[in-house]
C-alpha angles and dihedrals in degrees: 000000000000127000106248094048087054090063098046093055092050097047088049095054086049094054082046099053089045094054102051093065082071088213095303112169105181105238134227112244153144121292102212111202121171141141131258125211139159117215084346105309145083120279106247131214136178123255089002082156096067096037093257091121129022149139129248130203123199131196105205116185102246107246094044123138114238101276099005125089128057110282125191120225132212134171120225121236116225092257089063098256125128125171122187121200096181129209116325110357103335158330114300118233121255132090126306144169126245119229126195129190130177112205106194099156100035130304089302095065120086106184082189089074088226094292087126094039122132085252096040105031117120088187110113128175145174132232110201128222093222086064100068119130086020145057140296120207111213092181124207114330120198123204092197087056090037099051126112115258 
């Protein structure tokens, strides 16, 4: 190959590879860890161990309209804890609504029947500017305490 066409292509994959970040610069932001419980205790589910049952947590920005928005997911550990790091290098401050969901029959099921759903949820919380490059404490969050009544 010449000279001057071995340049090029490599001048063109370079412009290539530059271009597919699509400008992205990781941000600093919050990670948001907590626990979620329900009248005090974990949410179980069965066969938790080879991905048949879970729970989901979701981080919805608040304002958004059902469906629309970016949404951070995290999955729950069987002790209740969840933590979320977001894309990049952390969650950004500002408010958001917690979903739950506890999937006891596959990723389908919801045994929560949707009352902690990002449409349903009444769980609200903040993330605080001052928090940046470090992280936020939920603390324990109980659905029995947290439902509509």
């Amino acid at each position: 190959m010449c000279d001057w066409l071995r340049v090029c292509v490599v001048a063109a994959v370079g412009l290539v590879i530059a271009g597919c970040d699509g400008g992205y610069t990781p941000k600093e932001g919050v990670t948001v860890k907590g626990s979620i419980l329900k009248g005090g205790q974990p949410l179980q589910v069965p066969r938790r161990d080879i991905g048949l049952g879970s729970v989901e947590v979701q981080l919805v920005p608040a304002g958004s309209a059902a469906g629309s928005g970016s949404l951070e997911t995290a999955m729950v550990a069987e002790d209740g804890s969840f933590e979320f790091r977001g894309a990049g290098r952390g969650m950004s401050p500002g408010k958001y609504k917690v979903a739950v969901y506890q999937h006891d029959k596959g990723m389908a099921s919801d045994a929560l029947n949707g009352a902690f759903s990002n449409v349903n949820t009444p769980i609200e919380v903040e993330i605080p500017q001052d928090k940046v490059g470090d992280t936020h404490d939920l603390g324990v969050i109980d659905l029995d305490t947290k439902a509509k009544k």
